[in-house]
C-alpha positions as CSV (number, residue, x, y, z in Angstrom):
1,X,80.1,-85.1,54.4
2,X,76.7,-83.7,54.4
3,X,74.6,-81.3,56.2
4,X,71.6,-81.6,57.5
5,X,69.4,-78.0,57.3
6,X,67.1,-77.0,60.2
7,X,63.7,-77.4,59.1
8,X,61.9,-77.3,62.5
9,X,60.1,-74.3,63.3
10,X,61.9,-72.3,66.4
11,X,64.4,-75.5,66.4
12,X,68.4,-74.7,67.2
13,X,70.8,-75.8,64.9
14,X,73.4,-78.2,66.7
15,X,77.1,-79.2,64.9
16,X,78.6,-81.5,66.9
17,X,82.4,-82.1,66.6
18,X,83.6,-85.3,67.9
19,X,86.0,-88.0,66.9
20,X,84.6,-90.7,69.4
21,X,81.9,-92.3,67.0
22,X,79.5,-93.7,69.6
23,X,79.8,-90.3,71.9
24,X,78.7,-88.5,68.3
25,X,76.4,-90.6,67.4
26,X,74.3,-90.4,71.1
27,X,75.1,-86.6,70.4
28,X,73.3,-86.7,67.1
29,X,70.2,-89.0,68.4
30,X,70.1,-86.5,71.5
31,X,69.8,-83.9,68.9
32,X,67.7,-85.4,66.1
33,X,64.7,-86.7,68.9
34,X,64.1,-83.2,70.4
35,X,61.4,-81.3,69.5
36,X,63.4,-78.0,69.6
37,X,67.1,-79.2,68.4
38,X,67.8,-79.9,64.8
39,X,71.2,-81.4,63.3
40,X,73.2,-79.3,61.3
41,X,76.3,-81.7,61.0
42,X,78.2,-84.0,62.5
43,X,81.8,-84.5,61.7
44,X,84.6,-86.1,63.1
45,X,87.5,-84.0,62.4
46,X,89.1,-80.4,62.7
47,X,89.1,-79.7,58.8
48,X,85.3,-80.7,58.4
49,X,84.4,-78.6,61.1
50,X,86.2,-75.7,59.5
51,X,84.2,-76.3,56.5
52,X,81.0,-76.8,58.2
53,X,81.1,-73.4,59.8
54,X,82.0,-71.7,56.6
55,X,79.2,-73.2,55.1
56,X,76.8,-72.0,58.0
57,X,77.1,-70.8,61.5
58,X,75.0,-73.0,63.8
59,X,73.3,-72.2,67.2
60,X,75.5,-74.7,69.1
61,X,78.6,-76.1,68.3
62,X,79.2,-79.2,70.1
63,X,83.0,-79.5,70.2
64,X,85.6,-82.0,71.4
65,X,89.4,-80.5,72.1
66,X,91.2,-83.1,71.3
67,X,90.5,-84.1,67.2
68,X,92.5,-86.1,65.1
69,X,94.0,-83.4,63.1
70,X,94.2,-80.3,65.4
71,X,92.6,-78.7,68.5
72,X,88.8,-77.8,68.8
73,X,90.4,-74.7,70.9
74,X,91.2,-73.4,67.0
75,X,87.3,-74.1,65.9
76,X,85.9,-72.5,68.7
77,X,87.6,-69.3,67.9
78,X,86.2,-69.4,65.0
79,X,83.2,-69.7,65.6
80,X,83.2,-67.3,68.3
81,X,85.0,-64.6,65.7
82,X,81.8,-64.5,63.1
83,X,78.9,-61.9,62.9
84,X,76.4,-64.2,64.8
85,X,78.5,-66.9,67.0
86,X,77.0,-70.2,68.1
87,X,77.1,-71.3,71.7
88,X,80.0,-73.1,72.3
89,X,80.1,-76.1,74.7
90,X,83.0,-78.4,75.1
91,X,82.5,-82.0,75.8
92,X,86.0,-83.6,76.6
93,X,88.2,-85.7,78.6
94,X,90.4,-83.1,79.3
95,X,89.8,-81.5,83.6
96,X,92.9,-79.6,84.1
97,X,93.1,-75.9,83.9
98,X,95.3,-75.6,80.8
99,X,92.5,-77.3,78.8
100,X,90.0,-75.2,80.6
101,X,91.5,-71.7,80.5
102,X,92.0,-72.0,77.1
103,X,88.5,-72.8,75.8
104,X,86.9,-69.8,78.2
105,X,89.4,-67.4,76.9
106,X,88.2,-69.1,73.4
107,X,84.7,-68.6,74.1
108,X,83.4,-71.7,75.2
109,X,80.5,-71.2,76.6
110,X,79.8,-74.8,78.6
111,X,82.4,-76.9,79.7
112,X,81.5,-81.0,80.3
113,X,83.5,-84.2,81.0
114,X,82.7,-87.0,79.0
115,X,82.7,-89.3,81.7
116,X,80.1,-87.4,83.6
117,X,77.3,-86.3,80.9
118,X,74.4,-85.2,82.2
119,X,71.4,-87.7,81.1
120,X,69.5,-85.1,79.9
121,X,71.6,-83.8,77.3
122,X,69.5,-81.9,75.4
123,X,67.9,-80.0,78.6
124,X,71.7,-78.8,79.1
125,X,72.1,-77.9,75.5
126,X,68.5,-75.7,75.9
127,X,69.8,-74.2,79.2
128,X,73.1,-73.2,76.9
129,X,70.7,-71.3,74.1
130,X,68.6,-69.3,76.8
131,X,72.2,-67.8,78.3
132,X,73.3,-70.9,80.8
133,X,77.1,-72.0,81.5
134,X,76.6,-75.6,82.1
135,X,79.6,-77.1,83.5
136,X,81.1,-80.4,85.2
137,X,81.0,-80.0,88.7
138,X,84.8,-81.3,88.8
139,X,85.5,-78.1,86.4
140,X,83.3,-76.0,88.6
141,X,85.7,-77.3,91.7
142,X,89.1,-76.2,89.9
143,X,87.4,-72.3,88.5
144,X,86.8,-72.1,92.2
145,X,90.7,-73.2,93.1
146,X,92.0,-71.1,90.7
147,X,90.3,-68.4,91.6
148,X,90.1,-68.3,95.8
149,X,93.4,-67.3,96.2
150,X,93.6,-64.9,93.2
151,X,94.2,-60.8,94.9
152,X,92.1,-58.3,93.8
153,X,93.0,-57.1,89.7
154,X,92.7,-53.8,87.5
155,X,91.5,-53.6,83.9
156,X,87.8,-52.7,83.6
157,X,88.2,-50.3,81.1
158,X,84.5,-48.7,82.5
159,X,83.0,-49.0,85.8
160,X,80.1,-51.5,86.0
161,X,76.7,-49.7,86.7
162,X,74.3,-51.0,89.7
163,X,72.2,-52.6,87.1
164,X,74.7,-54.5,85.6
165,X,76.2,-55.7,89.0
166,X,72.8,-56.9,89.6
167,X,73.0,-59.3,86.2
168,X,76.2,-60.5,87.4
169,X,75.5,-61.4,91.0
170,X,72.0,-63.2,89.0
171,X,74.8,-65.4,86.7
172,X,76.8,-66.1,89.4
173,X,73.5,-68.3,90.9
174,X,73.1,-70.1,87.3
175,X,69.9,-68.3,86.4
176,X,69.4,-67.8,82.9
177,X,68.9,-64.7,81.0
178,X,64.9,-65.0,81.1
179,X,65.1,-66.3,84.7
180,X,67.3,-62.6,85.1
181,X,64.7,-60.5,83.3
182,X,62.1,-61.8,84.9
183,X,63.8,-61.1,88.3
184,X,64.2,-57.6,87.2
185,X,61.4,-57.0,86.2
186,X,62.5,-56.4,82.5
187,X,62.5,-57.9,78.9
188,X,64.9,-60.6,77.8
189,X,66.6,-57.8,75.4
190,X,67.7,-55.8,78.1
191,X,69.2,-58.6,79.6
192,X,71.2,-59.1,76.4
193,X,72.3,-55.7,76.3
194,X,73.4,-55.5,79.8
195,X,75.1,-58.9,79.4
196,X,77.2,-57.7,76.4
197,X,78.1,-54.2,78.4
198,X,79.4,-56.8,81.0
199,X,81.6,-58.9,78.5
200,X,82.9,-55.8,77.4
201,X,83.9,-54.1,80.1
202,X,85.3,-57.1,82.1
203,X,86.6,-58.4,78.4
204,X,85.5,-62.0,78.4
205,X,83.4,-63.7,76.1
206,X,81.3,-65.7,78.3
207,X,79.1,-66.0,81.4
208,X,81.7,-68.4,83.2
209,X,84.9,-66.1,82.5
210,X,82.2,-63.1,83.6
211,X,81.9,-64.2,87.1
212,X,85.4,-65.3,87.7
213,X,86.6,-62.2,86.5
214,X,84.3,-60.3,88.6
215,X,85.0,-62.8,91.9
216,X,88.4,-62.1,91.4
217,X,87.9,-58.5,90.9
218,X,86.4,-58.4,93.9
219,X,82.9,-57.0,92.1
220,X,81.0,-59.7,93.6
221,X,81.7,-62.5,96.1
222,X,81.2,-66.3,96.7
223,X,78.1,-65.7,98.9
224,X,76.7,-63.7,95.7
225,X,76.4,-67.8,94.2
């Protein structure tokens, strides 16, 4: 296995994790033809990917669920655990809840169906760097399901300030985080800040999980989309 270092200038390091080889290998040309994306490895197995990330952390991890040896579930948790986590998207086969739940309470950060890939993959893996969710709109449809009939819920452990409320109800429309500080009127870094008070006190680890939580909180509502 070997790894190929980032050598563009202000390029994102992408590790893609998939045991399909001609969904990895259209990963790895998506990857290796943009001017801003740069391969870091591409492996087709749990146990490479575990040693891939203790090599390096990436930018992106590119991860399918269900590998040969194990469950990308375990590799995203990894990668979500270290000092400076990648973005995580998942790119799978699997569209029912279990699969889902699991990789937002993970970390995932994206969530896409193989059979409906956007065809510009590497503008979705851009909108993922700059604070986006992408996700399938048949995973979009069952978030919403499980969420509608959901009562209101307790937990915050603090209140959420006006501010933040307003960064929330911004996510909730898809708008990335310098979309959000521009609407503010503010710098990217305060976004970021006010983003990790949100995952905090709502206790997720991602923009999707962020605005479920807070639509079934009752925080913000479905006409806040």
């Amino acid at each position: 296995m070997a790894y190929a270092v980032a050598v563009k200038k202000l390029s994102y390091a992408v590790m893609i994790v998939e045991d399909d080889p001609d969904i990895r290998k259209r990963l790895e040309q998506v990857v290796n033809t943009h001017d801003t994306l740069s391969l870091f490895a591409a492996v087709g197995c749990l146990e490479d990917g575990v040693a891939a990330l203790e090599y390096r952390m990436p930018d992106v991890l590119l991860i399918d669920l269900g590998l040969p040896d194990g469950s990308g579930i375990d590799l995203i948790r990894m990668a979500r655990s270290a000092h400076k986590p990648p973005e995580c998207m998942v790119i799978t086969i699997h569209a029912d809840q279990h699969h889902l739940m699991q990789a937002l309470e993970a970390g995932a950060t994206g969530y896409l169906l193989k059979d409906a890939l956007p065809e510009d993959i590497s503008r979705t893996i851009i909108e993922l760097t700059h604070g986006g969710s992408p996700i399938s709109p048949l995973i979009a449809r069952a978030l919403l399901k499980r969420f509608d009939s959901g009562a209101g819920a307790s937990g915050l452990v603090e209140t959420l300030t006006g501010r933040e409320v307003d960064v929330l109800k911004a996510m909730a429309r898809g708008m990335t985080r310098k979309e959000i500080a521009c609407k503010l009127s503010v710098s990217v870094h305060t976004i970021h800040s006010h983003v990790k008070h949100i995952y905090g006190k709502l206790q997720v680890n991602s923009n999707i999980g962020a605005v479920q939580k807070a639509r079934r909180m009752r925080i913000i509502s479905e006409s806040d989309s």
